[in-house]
DSSP file (Angstrom, degrees, kcal/mol; ACC not computed):
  #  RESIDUE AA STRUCTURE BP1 BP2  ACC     N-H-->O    O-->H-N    N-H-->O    O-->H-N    TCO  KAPPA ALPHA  PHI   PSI    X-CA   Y-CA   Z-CA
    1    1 A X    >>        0   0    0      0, 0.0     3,-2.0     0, 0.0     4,-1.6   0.000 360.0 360.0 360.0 -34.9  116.9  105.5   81.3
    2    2 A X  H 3>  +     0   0    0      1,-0.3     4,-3.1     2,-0.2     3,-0.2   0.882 360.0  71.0 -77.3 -15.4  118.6  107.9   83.9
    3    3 A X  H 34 S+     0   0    0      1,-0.3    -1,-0.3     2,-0.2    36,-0.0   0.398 106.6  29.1-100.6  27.7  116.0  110.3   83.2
    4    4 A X  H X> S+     0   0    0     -3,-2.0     4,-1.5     3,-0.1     3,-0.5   0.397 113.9  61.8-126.5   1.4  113.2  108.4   84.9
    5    5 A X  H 3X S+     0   0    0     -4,-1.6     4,-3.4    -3,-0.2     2,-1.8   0.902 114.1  35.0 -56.5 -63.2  115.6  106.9   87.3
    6    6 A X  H 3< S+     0   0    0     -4,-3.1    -1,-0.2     1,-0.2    -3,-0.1   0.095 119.7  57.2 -69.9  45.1  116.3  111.0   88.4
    7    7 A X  H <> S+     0   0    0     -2,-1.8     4,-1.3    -3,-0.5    -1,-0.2   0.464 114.2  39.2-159.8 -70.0  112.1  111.2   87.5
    8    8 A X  H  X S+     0   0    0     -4,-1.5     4,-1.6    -3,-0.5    -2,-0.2   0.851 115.2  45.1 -77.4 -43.5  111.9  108.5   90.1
    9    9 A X  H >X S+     0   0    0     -4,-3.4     4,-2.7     2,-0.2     3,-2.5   0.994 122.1  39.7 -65.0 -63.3  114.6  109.7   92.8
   10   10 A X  H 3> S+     0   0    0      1,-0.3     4,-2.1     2,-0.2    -1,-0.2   0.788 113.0  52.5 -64.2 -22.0  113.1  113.7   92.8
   11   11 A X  H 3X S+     0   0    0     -4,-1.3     4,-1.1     2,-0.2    -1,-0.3   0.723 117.5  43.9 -77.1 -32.4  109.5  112.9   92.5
   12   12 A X  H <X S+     0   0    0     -3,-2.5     4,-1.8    -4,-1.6    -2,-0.2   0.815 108.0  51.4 -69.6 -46.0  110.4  110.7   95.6
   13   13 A X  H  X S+     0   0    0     -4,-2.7     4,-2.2     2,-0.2    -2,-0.2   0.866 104.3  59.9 -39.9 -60.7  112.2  112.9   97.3
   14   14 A X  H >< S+     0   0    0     -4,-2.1     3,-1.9     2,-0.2    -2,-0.2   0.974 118.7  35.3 -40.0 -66.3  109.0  115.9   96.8
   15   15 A X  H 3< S+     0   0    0     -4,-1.1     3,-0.3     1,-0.4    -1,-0.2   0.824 116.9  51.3 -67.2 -47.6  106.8  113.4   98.7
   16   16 A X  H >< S+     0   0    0     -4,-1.8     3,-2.3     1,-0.3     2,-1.7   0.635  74.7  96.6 -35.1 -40.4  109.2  111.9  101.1
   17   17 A X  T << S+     0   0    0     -4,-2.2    -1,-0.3    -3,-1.9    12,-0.3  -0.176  72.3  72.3 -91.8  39.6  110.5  115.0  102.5
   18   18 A X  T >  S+     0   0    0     -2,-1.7     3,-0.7    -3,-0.3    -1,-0.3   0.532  90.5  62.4 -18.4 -57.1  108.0  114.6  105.6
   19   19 A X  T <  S+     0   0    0     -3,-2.3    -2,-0.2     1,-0.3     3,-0.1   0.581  95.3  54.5 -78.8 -25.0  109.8  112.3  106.6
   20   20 A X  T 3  S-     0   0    0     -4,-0.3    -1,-0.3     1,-0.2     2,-0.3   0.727 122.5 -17.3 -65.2 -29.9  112.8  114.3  107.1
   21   21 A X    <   -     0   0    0     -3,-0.7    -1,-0.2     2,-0.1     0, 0.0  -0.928  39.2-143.4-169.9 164.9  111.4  117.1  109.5
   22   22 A X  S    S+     0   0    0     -2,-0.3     2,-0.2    -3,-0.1    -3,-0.1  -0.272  86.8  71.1-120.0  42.2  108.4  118.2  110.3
   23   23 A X  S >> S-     0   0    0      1,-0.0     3,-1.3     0, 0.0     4,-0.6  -0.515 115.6 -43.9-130.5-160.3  109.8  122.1  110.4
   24   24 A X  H >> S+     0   0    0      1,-0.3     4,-3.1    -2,-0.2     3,-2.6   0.927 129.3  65.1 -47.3 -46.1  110.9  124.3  107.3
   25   25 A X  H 3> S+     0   0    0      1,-0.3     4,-0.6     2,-0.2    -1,-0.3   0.853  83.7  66.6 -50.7 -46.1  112.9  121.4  105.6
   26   26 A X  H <4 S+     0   0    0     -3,-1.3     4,-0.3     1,-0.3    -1,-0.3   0.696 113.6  33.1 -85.2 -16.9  110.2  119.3  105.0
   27   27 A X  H XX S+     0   0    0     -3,-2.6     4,-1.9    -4,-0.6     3,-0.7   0.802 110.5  68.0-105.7 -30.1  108.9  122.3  102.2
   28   28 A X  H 3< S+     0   0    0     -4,-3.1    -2,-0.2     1,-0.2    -3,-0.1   0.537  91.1  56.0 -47.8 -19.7  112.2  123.2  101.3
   29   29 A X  T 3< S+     0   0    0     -4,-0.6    -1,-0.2   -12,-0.3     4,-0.1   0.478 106.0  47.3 -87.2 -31.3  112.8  120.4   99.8
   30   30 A X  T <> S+     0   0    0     -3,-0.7     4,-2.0    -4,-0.3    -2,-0.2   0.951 113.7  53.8 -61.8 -67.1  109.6  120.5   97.1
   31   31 A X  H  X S+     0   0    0     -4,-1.9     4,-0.5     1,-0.2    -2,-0.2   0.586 109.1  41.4 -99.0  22.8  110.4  124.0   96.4
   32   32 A X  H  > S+     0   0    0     -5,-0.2     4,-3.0     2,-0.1    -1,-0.2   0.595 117.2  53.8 -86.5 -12.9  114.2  123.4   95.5
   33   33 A X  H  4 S+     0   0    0      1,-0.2     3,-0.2     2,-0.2    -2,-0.2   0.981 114.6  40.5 -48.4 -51.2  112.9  120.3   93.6
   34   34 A X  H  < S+     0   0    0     -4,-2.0    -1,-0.2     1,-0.3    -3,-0.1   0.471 115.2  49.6 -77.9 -38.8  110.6  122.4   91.9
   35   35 A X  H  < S+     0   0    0     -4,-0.5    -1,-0.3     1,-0.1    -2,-0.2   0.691 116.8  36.5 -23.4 -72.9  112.9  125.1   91.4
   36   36 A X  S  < S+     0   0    0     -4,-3.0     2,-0.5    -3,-0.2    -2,-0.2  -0.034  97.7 101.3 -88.6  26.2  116.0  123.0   89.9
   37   37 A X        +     0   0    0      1,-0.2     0, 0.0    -5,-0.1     0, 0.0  -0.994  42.8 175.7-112.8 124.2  114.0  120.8   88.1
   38   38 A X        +     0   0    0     -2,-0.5    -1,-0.2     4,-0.0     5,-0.1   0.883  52.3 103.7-123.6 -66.9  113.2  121.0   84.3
   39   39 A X  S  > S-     0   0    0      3,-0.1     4,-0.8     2,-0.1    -2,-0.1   0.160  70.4-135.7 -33.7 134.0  111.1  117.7   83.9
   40   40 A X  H  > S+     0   0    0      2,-0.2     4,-3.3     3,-0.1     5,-0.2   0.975 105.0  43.0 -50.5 -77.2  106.9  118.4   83.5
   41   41 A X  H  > S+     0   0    0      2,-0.3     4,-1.3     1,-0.3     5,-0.2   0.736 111.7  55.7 -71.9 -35.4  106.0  115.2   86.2
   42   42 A X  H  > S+     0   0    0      2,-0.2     4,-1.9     1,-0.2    -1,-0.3   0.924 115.0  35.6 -90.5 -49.0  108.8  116.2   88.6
   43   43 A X  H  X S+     0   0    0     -4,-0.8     4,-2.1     2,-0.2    -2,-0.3   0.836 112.9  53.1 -61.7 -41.8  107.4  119.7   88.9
   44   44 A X  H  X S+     0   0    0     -4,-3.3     4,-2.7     2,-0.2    -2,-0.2   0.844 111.6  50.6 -85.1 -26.3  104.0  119.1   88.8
   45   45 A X  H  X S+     0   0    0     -4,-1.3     4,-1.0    -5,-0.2    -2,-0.2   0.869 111.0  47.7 -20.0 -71.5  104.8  116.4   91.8
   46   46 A X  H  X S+     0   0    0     -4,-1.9     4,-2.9    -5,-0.2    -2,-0.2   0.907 111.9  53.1 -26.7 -68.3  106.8  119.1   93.9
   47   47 A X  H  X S+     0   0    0     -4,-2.1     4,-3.6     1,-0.2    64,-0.2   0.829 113.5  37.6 -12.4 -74.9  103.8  121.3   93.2
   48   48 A X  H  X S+     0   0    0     -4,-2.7     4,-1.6     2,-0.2    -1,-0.2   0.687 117.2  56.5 -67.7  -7.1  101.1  118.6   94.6
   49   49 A X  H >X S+     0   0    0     -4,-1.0     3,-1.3     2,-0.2     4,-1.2   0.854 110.2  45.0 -90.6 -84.4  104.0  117.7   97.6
   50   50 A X  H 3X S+     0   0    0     -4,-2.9     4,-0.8     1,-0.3     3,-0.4   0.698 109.8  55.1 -27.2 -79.4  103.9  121.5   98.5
   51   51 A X  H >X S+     0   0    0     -4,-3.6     4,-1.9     1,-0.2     3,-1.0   0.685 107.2  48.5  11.9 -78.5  100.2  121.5   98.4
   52   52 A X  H <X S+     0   0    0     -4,-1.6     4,-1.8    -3,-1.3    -1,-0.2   0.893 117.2  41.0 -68.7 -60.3   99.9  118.6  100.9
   53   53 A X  H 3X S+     0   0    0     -4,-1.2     4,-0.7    -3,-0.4    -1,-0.2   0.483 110.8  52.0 -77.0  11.7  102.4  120.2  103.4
   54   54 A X  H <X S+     0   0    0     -3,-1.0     4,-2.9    -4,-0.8    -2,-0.2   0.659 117.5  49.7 -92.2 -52.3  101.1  124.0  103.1
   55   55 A X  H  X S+     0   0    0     -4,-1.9     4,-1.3    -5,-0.3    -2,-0.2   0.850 108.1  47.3 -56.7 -40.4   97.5  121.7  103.9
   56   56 A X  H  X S+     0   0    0     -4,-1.8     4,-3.3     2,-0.2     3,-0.4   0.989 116.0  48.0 -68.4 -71.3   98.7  119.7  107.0
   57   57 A X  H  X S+     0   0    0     -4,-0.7     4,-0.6     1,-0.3    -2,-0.2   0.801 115.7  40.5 -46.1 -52.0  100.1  123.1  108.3
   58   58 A X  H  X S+     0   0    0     -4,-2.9     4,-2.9     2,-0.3     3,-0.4   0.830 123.8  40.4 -59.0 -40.0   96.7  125.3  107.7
   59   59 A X  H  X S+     0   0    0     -4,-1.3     4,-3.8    -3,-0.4     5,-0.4   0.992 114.1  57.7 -80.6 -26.8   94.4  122.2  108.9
   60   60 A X  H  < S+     0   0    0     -4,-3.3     4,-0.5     1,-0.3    -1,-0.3   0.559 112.1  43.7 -56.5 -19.9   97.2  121.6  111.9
   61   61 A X  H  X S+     0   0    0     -4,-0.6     4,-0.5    -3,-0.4    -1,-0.3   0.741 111.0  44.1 -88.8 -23.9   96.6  125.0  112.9
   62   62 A X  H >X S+     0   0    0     -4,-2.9     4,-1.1     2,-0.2     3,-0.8   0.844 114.8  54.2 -78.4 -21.3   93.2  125.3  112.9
   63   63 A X  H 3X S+     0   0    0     -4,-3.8     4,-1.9     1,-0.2     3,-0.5   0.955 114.0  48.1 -53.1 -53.0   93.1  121.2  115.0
   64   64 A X  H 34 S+     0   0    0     -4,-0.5    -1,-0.2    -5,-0.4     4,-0.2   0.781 111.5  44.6 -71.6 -15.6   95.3  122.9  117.5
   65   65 A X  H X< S+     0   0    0     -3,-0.8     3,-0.5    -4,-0.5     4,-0.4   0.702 108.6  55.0-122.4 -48.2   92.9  125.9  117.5
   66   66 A X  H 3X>S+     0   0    0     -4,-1.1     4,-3.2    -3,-0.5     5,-1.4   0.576  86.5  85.0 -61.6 -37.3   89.6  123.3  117.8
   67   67 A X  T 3<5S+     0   0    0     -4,-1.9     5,-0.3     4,-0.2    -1,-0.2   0.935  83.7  60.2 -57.7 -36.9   91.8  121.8  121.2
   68   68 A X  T <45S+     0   0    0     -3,-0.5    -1,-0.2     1,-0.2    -2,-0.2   0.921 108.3  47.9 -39.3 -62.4   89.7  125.1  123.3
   69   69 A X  T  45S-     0   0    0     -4,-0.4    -1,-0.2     1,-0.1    -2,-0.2   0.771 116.9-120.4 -39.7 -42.3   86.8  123.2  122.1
   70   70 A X  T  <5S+     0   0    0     -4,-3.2     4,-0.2     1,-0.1    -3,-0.2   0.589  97.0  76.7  93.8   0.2   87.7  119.7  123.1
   71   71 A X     >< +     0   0    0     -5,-1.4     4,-0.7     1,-0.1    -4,-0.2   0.319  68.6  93.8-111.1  23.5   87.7  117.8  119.5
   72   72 A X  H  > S+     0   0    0     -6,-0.9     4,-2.7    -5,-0.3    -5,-0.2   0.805  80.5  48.3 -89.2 -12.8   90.9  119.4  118.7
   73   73 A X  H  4 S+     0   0    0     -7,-0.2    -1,-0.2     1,-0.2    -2,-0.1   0.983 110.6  52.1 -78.7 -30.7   93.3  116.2  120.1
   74   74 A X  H  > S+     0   0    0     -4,-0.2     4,-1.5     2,-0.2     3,-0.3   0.731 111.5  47.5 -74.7 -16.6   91.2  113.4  118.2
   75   75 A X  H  X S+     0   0    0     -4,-0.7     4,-0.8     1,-0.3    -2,-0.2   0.873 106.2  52.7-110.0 -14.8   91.5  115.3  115.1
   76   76 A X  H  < S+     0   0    0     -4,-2.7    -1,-0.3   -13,-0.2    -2,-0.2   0.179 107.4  58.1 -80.6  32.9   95.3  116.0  115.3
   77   77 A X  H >> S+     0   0    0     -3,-0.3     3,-1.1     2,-0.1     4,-0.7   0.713 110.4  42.2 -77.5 -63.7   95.7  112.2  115.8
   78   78 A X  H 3X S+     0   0    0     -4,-1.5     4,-2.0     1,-0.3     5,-0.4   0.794 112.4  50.6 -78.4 -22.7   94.0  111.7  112.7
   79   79 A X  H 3< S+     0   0    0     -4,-0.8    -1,-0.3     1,-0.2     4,-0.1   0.828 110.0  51.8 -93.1  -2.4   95.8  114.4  110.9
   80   80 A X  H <> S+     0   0    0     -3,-1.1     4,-0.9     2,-0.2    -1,-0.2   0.569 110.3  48.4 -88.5  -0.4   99.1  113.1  112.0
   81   81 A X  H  X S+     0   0    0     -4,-0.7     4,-0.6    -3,-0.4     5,-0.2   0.632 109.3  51.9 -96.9 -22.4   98.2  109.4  110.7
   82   82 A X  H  X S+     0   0    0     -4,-2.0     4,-0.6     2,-0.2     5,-0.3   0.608 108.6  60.0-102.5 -12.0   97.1  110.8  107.4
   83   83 A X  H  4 S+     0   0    0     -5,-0.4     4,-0.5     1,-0.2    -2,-0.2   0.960 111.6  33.5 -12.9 -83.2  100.6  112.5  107.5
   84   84 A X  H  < S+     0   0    0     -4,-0.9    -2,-0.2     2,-0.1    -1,-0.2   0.012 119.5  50.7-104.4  -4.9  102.4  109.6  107.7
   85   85 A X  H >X S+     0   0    0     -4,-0.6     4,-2.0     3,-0.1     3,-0.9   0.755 105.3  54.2 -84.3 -55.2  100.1  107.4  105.4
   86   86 A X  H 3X S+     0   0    0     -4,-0.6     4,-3.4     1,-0.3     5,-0.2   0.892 106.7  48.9 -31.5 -52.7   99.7  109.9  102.2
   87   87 A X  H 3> S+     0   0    0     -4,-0.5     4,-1.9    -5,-0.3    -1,-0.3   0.905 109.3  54.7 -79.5 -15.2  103.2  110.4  101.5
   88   88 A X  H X> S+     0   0    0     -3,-0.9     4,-1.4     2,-0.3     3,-1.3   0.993 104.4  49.0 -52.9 -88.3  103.7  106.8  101.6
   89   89 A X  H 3X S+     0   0    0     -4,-2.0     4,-2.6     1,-0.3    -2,-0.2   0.722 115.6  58.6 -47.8 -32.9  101.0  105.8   99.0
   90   90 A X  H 3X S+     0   0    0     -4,-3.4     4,-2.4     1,-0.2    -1,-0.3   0.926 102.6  43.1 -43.1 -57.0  103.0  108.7   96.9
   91   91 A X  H << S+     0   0    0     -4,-1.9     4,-0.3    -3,-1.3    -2,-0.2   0.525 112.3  55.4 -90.3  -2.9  105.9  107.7   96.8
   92   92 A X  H >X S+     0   0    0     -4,-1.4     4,-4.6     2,-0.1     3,-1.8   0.870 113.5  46.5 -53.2 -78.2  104.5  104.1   96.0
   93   93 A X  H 3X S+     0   0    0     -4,-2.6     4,-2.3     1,-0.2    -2,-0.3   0.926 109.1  50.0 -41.6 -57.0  102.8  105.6   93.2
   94   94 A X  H 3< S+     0   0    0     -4,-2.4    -1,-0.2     2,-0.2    -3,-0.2   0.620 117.9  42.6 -75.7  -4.3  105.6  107.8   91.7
   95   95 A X  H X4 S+     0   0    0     -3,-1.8     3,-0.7    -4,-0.3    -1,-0.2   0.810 109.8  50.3 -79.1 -46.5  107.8  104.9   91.7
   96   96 A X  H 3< S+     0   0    0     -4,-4.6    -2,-0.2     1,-0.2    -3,-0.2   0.760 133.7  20.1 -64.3 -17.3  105.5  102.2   90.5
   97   97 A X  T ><  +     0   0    0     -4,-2.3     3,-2.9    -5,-0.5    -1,-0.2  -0.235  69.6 172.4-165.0  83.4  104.7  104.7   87.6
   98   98 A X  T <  S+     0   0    0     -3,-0.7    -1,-0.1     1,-0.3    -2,-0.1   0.498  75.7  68.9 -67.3 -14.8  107.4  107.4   87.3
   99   99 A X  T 3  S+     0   0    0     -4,-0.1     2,-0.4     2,-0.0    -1,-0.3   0.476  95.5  77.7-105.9  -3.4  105.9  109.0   83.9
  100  100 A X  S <  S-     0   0    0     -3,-2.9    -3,-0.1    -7,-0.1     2,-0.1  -0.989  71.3-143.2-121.5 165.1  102.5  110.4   86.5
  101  101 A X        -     0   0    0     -2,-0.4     2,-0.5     1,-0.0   -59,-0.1  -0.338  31.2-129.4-107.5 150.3  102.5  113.1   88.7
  102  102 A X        -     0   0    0    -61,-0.2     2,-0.5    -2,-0.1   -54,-0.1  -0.897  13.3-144.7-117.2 148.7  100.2  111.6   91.8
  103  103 A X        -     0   0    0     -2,-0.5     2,-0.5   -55,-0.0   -58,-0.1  -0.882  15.1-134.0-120.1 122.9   97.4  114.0   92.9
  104  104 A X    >   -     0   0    0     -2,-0.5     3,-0.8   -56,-0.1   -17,-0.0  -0.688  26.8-112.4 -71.4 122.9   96.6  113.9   97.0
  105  105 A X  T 3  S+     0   0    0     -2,-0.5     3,-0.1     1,-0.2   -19,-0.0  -0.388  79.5   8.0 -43.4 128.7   93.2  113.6   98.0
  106  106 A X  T 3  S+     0   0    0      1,-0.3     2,-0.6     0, 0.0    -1,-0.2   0.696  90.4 126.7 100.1  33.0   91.1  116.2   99.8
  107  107 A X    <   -     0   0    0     -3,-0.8     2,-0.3     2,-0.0    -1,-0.3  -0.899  62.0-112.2-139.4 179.9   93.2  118.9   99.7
  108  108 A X        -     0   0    0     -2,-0.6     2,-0.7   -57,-0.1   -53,-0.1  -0.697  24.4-142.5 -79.7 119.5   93.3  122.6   98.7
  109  109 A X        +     0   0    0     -2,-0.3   -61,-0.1     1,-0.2    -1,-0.0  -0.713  34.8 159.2 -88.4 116.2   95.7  123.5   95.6
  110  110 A X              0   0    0     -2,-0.7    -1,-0.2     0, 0.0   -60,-0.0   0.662 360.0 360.0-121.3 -17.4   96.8  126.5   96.7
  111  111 A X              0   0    0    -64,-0.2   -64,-0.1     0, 0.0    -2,-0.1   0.512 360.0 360.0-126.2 360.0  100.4  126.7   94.2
């Protein structure tokens, strides 16, 4: 039983850690998970959490890059509401069902 309670907490943690900083911490925290973690679902979690904030940066520089253009402010509004929605509906998922790893939509797997 503690090992999907600590399942639950680090797999929570990956996806959550947005919510702590939007700077270096918020990936630092995925790749110590990822790092000190033994567990299959807890790593492959980390993985898709790193993913998702490597993606935010990449689309967050090319929206700020788009602002020269004039659609770049409507579409960092959106990419800071799918921010703050994603890692939510993760960490819903990896609690309600600690034994899969939850896969984000529409982004690029790059580790």
């Amino acid at each position: 039983m503690e090992d999907i309670a600590q399942r639950k907490l680090l797999s929570a943690l990956s996806d959550g850690a947005i919510f702590f900083s939007s700077t270096i911490i918020s990936i630092g925290i995925p790749i110590a998970v990822l790092l000190i973690s033994n567990d299959p679902v807890v790593k492959e979690n980390a993985k898709e959490s790193l993913n998702f904030h490597i993606n935010l940066y990449i689309y967050g520089i090319i929206f700020g890059l788009l602002i020269l253009v004039g659609i770049g402010i409507p579409l960092l509004i959106l990419l800071w509401i799918v921010s703050l929605i994603m890692p939510i509906i993760a960490v819903i998922k990896v609690l309600s069902n600690p034994n899969l790893s939850y896969r984000y939509s529409f982004i690029f797997r790059l580790v």
